[in-house]
N, CA, C and O atoms as a GROMACS GRO file, in nm:
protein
  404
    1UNK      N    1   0.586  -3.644   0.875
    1UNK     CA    2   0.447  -3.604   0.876
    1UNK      C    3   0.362  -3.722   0.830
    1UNK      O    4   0.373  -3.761   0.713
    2UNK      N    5   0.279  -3.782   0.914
    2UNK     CA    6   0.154  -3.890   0.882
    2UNK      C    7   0.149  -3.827   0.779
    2UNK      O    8   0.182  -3.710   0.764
    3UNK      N    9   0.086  -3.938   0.657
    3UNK     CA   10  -0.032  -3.904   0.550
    3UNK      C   11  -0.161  -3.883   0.553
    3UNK      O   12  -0.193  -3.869   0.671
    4UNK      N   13  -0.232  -3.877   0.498
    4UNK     CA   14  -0.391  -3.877   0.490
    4UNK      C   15  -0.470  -3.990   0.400
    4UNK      O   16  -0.451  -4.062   0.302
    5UNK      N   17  -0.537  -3.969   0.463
    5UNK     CA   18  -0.618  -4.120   0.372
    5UNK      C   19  -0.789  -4.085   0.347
    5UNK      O   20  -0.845  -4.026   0.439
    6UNK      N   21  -0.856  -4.116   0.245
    6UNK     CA   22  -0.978  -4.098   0.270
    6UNK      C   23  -1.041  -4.262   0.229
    6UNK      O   24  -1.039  -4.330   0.126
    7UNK      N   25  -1.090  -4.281   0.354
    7UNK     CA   26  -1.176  -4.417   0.347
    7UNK      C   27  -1.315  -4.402   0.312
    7UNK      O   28  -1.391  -4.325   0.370
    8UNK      N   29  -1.364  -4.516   0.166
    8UNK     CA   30  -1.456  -4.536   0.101
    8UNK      C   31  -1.552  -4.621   0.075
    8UNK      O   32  -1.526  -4.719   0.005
    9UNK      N   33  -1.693  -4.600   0.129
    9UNK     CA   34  -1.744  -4.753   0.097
    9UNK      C   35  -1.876  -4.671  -0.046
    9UNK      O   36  -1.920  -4.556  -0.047
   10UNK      N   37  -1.897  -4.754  -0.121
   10UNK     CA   38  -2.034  -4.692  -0.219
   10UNK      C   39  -2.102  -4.802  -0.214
   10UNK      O   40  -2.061  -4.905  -0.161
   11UNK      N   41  -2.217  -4.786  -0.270
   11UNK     CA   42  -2.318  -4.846  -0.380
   11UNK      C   43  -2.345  -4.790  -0.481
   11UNK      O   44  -2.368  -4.672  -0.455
   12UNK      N   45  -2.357  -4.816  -0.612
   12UNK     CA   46  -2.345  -4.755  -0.752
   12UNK      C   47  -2.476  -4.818  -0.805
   12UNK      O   48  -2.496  -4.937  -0.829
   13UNK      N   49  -2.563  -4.710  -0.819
   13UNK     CA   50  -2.728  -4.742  -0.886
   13UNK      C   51  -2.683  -4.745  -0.996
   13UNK      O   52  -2.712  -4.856  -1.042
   14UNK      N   53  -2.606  -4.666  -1.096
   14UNK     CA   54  -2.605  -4.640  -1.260
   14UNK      C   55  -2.403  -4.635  -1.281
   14UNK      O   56  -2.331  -4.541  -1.246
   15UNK      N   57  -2.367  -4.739  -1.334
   15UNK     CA   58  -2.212  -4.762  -1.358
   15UNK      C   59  -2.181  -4.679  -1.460
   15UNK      O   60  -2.087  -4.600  -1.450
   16UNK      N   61  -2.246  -4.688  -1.552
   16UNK     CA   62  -2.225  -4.615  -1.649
   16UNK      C   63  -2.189  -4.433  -1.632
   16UNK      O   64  -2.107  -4.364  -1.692
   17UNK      N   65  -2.299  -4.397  -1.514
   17UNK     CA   66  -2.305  -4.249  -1.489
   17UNK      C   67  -2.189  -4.258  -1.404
   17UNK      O   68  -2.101  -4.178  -1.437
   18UNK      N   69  -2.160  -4.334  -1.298
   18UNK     CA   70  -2.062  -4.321  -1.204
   18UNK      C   71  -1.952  -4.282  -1.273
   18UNK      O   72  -1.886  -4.183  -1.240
   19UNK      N   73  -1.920  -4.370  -1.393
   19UNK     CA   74  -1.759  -4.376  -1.479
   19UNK      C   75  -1.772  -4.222  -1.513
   19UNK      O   76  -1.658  -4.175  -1.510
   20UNK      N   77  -1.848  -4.143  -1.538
   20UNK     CA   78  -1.869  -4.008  -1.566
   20UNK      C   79  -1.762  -3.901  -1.391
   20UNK      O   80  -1.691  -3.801  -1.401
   21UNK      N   81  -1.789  -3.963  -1.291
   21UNK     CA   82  -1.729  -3.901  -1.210
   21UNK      C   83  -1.592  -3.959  -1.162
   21UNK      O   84  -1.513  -3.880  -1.112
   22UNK      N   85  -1.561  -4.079  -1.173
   22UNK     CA   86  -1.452  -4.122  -1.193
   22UNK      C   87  -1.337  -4.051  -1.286
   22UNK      O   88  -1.236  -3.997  -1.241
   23UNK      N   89  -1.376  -4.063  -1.439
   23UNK     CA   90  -1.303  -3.942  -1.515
   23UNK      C   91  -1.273  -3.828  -1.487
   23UNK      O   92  -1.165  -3.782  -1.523
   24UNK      N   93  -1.401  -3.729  -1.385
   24UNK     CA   94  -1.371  -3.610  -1.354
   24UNK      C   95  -1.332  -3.606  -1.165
   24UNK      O   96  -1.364  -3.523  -1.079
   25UNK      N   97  -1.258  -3.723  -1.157
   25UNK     CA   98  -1.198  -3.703  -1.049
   25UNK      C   99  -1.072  -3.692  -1.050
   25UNK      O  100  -1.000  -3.617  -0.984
   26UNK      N  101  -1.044  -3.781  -1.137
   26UNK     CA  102  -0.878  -3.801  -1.190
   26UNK      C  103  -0.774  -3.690  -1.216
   26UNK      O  104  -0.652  -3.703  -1.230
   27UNK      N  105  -0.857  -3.565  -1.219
   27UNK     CA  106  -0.768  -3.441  -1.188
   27UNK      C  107  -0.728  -3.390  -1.093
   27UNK      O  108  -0.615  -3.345  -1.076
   28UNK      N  109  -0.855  -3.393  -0.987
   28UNK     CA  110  -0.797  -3.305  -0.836
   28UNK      C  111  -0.702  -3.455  -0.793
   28UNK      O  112  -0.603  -3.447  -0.721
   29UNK      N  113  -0.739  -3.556  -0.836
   29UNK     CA  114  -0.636  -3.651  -0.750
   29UNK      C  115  -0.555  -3.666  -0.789
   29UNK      O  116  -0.503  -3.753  -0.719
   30UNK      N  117  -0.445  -3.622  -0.920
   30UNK     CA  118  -0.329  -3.625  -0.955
   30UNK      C  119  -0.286  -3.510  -0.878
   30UNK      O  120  -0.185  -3.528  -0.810
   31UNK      N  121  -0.358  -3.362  -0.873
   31UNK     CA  122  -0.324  -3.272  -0.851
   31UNK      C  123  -0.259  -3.274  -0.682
   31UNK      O  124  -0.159  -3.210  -0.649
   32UNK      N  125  -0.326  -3.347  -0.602
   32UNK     CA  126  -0.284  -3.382  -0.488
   32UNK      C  127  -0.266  -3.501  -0.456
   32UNK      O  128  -0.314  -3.554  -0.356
   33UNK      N  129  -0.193  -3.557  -0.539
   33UNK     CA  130  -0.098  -3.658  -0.476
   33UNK      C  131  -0.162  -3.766  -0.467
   33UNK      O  132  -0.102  -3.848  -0.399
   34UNK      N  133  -0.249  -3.797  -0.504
   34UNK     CA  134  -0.374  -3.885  -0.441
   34UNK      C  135  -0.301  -4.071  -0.516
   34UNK      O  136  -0.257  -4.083  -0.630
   35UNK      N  137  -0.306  -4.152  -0.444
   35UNK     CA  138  -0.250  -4.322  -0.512
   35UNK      C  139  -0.368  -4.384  -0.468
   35UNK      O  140  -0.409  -4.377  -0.352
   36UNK      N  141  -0.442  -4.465  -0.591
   36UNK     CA  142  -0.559  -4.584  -0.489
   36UNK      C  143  -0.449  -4.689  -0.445
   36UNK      O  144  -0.353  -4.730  -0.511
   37UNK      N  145  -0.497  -4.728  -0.290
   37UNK     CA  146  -0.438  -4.841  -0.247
   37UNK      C  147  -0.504  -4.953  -0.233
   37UNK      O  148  -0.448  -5.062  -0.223
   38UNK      N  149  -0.663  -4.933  -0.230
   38UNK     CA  150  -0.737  -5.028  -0.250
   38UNK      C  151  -0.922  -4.937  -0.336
   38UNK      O  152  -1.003  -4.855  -0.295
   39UNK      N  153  -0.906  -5.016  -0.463
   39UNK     CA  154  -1.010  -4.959  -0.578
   39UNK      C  155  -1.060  -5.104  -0.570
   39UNK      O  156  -0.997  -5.208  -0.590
   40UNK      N  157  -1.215  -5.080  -0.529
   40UNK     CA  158  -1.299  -5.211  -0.524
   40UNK      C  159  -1.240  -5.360  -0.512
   40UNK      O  160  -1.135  -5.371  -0.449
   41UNK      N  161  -1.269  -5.420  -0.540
   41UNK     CA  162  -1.195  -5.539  -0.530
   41UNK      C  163  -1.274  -5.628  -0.451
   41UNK      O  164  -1.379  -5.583  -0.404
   42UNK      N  165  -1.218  -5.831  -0.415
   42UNK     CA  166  -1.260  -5.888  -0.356
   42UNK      C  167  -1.225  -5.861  -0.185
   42UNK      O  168  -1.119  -5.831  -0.129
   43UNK      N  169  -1.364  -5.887  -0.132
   43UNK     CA  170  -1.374  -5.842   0.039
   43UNK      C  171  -1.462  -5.964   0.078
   43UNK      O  172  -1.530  -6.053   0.026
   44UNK      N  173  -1.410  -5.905   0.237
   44UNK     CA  174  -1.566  -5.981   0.300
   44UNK      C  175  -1.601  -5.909   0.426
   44UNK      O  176  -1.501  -5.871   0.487
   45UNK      N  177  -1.681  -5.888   0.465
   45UNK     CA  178  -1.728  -5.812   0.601
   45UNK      C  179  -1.734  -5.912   0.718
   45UNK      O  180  -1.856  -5.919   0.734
   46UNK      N  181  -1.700  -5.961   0.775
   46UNK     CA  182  -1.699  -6.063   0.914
   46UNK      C  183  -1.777  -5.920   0.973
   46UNK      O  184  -1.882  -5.960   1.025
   47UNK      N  185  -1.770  -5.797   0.983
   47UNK     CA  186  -1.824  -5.774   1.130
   47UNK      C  187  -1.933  -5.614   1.041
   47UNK      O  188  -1.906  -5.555   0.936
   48UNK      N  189  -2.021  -5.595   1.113
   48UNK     CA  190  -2.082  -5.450   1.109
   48UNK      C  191  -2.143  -5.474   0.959
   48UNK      O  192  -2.185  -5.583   0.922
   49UNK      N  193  -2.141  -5.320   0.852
   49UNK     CA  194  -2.252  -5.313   0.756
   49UNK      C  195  -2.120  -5.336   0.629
   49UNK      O  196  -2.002  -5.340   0.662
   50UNK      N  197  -2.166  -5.348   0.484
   50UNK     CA  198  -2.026  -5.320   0.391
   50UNK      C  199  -2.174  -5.246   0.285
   50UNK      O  200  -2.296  -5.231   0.284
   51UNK      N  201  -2.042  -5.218   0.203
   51UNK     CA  202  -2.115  -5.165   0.033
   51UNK      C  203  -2.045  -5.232  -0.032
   51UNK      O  204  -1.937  -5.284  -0.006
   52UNK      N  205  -2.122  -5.234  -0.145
   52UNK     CA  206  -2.028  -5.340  -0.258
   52UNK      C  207  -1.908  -5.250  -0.303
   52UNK      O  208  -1.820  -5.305  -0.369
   53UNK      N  209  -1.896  -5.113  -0.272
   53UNK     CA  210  -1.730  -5.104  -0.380
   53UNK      C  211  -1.683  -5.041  -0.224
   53UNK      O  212  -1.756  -4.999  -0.134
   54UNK      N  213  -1.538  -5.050  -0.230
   54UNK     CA  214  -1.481  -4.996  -0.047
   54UNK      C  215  -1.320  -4.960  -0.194
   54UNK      O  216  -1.289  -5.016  -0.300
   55UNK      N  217  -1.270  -4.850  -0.120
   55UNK     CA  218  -1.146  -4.750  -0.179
   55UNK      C  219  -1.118  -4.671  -0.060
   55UNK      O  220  -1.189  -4.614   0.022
   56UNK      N  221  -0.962  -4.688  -0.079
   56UNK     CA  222  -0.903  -4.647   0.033
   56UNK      C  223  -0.774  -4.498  -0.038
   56UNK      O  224  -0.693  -4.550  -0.114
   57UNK      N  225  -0.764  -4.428  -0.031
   57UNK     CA  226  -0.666  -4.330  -0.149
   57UNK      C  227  -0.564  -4.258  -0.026
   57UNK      O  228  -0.602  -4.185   0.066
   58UNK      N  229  -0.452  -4.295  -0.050
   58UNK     CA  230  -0.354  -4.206   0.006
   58UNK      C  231  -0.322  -4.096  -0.053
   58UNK      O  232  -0.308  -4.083  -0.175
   59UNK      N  233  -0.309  -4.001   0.040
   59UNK     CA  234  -0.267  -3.819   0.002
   59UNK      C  235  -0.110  -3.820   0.119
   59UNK      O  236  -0.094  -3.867   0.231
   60UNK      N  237  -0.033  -3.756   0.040
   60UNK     CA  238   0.106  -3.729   0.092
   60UNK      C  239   0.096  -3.680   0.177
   60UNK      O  240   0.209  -3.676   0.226
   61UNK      N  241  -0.022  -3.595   0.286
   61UNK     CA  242   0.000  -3.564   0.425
   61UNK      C  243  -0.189  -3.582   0.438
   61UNK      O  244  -0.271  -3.627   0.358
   62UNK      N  245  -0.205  -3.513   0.600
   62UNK     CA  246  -0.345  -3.506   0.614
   62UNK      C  247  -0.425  -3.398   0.524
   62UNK      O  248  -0.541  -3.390   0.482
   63UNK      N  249  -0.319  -3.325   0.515
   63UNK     CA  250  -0.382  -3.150   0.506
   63UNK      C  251  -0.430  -3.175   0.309
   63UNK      O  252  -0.523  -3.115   0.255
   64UNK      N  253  -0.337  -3.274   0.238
   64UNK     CA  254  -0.346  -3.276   0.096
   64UNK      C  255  -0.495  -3.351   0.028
   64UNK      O  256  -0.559  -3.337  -0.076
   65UNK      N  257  -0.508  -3.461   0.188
   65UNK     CA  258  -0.631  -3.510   0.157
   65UNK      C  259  -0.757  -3.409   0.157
   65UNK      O  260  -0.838  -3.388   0.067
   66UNK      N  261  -0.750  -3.362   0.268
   66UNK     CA  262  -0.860  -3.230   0.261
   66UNK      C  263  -0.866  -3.125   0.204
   66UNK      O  264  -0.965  -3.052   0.196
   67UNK      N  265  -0.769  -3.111   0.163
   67UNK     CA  266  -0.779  -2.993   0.027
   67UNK      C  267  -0.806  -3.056  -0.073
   67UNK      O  268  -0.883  -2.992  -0.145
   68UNK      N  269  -0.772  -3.183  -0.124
   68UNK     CA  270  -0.838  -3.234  -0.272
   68UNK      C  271  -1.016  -3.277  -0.246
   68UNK      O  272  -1.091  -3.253  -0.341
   69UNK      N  273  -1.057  -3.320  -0.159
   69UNK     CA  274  -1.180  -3.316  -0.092
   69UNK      C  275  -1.241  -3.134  -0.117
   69UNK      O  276  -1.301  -3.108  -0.221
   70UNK      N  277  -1.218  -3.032  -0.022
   70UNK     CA  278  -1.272  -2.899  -0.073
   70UNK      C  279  -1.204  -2.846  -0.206
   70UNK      O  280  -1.233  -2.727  -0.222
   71UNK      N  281  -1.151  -2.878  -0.273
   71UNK     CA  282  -1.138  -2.820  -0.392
   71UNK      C  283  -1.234  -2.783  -0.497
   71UNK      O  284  -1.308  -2.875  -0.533
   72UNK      N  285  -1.244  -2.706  -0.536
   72UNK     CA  286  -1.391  -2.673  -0.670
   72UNK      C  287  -1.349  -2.792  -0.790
   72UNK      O  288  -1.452  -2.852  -0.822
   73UNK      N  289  -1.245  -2.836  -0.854
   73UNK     CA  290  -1.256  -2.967  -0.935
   73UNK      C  291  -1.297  -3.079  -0.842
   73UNK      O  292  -1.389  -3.131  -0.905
   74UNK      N  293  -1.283  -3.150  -0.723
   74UNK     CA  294  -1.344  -3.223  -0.653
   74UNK      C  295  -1.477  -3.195  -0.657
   74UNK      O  296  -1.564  -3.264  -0.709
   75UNK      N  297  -1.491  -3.060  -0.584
   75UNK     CA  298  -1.650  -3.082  -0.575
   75UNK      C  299  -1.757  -3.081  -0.662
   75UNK      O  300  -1.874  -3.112  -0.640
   76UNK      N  301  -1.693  -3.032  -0.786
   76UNK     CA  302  -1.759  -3.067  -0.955
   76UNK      C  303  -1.762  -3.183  -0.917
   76UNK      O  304  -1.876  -3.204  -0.878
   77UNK      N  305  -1.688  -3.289  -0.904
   77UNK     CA  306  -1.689  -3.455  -0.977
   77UNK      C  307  -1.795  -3.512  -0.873
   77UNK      O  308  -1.857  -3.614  -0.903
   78UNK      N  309  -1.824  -3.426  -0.709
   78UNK     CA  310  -1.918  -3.486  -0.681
   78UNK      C  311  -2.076  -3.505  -0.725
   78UNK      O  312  -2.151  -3.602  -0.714
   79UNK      N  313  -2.096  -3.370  -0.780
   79UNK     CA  314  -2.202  -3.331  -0.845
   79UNK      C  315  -2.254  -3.471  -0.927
   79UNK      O  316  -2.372  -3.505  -0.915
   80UNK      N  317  -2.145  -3.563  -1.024
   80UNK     CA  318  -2.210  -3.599  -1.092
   80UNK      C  319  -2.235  -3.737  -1.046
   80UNK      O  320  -2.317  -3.813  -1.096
   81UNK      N  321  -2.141  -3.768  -0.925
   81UNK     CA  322  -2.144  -3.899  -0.853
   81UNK      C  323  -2.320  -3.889  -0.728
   81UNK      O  324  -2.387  -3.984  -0.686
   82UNK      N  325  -2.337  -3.781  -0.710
   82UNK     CA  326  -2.438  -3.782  -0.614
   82UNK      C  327  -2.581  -3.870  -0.642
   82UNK      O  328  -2.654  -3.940  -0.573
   83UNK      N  329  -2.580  -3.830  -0.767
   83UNK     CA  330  -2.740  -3.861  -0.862
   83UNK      C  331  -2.742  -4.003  -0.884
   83UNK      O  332  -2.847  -4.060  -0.916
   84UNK      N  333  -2.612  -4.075  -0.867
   84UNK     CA  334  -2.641  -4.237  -0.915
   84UNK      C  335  -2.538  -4.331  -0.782
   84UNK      O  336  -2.494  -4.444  -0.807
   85UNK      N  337  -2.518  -4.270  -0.664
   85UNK     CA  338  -2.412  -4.415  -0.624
   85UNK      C  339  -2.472  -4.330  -0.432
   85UNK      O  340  -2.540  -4.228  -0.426
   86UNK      N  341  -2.448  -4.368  -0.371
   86UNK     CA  342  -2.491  -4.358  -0.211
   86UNK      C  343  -2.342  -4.401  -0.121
   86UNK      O  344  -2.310  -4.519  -0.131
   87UNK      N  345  -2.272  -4.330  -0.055
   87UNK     CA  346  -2.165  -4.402   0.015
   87UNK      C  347  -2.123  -4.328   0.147
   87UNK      O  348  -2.210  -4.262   0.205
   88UNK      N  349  -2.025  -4.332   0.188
   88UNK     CA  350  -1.989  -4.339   0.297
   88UNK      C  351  -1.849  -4.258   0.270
   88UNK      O  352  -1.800  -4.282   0.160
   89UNK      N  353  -1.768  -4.156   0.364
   89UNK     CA  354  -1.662  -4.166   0.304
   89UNK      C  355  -1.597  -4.071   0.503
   89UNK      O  356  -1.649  -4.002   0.591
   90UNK      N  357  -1.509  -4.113   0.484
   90UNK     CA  358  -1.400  -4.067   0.591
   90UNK      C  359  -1.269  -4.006   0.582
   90UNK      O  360  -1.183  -4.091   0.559
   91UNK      N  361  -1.230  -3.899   0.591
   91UNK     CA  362  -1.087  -3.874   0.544
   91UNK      C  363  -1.000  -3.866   0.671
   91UNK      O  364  -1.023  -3.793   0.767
   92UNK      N  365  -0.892  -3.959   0.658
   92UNK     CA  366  -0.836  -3.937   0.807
   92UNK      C  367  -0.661  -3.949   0.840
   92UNK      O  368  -0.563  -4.011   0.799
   93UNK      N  369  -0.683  -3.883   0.908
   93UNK     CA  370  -0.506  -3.891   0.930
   93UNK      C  371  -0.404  -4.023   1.003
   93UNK      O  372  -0.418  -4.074   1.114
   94UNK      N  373  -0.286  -4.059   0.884
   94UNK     CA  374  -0.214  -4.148   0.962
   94UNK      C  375  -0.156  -4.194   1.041
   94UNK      O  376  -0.083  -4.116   1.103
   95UNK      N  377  -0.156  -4.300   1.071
   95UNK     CA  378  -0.037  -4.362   1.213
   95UNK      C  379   0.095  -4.338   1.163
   95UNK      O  380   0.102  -4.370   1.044
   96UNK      N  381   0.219  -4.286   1.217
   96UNK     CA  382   0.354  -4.310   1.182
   96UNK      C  383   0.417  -4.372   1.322
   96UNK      O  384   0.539  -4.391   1.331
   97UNK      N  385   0.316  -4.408   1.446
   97UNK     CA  386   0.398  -4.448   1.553
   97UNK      C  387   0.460  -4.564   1.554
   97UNK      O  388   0.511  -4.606   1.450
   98UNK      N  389   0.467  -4.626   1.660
   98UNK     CA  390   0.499  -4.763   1.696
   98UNK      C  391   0.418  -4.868   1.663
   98UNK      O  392   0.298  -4.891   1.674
   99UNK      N  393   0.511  -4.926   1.622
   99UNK     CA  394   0.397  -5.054   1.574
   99UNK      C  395   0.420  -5.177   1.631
   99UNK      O  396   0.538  -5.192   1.664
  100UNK      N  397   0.330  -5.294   1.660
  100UNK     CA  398   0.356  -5.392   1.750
  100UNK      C  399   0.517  -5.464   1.684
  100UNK      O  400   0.568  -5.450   1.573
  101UNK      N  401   0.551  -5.522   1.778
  101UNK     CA  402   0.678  -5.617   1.769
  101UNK      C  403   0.642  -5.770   1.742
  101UNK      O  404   0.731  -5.854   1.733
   0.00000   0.00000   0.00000
């Protein structure tokens, strides 16, 4: 079974408030499986728009990503992320096919 992934780009008006939803995320994403594979870090955009923070989180199938996404502890932690950061987010299911040679 592919995994799930939810792809992340933000901008963070208030760091301080953000770290407030960070803490109260850290539950639904243990709860489902959730690993960062990429938490901000150095980038560069060669092509299209970026945000300064990009996070990429693997969930053990598709279905685990979207349930930690509608969950009522998720959607608490968005509450407090809404008021200070602007982003982008995609949750999507993995490749397990063929891969080039």
């Amino acid at each position: 079974m592919p995994k799930g992934y939810w792809i992340a780009r933000i901008d963070v008006a208030d760091m301080d408030k953000y770290k407030l939803y960070v803490a109260a995320n850290a539950k639904p994403f243990a709860e489902f499986g959730a690993k960062f594979l990429v938490r901000s870090g150095r980038y560069e955009a060669p092509e299209g728009t970026s945000r300064s923070r990009n996070v990429v989180i693997e969930f053990p199938s598709y279905q685990a990503a979207l349930d930690c996404y509608r969950s009522p502890a998720y959607q608490q932690a968005i509450q407090l992320r809404l008021p200070v950061a602007t982003g982008d987010l995609i949750i999507i299911e993995g490749y397990d096919g063929p891969q080039p040679s």
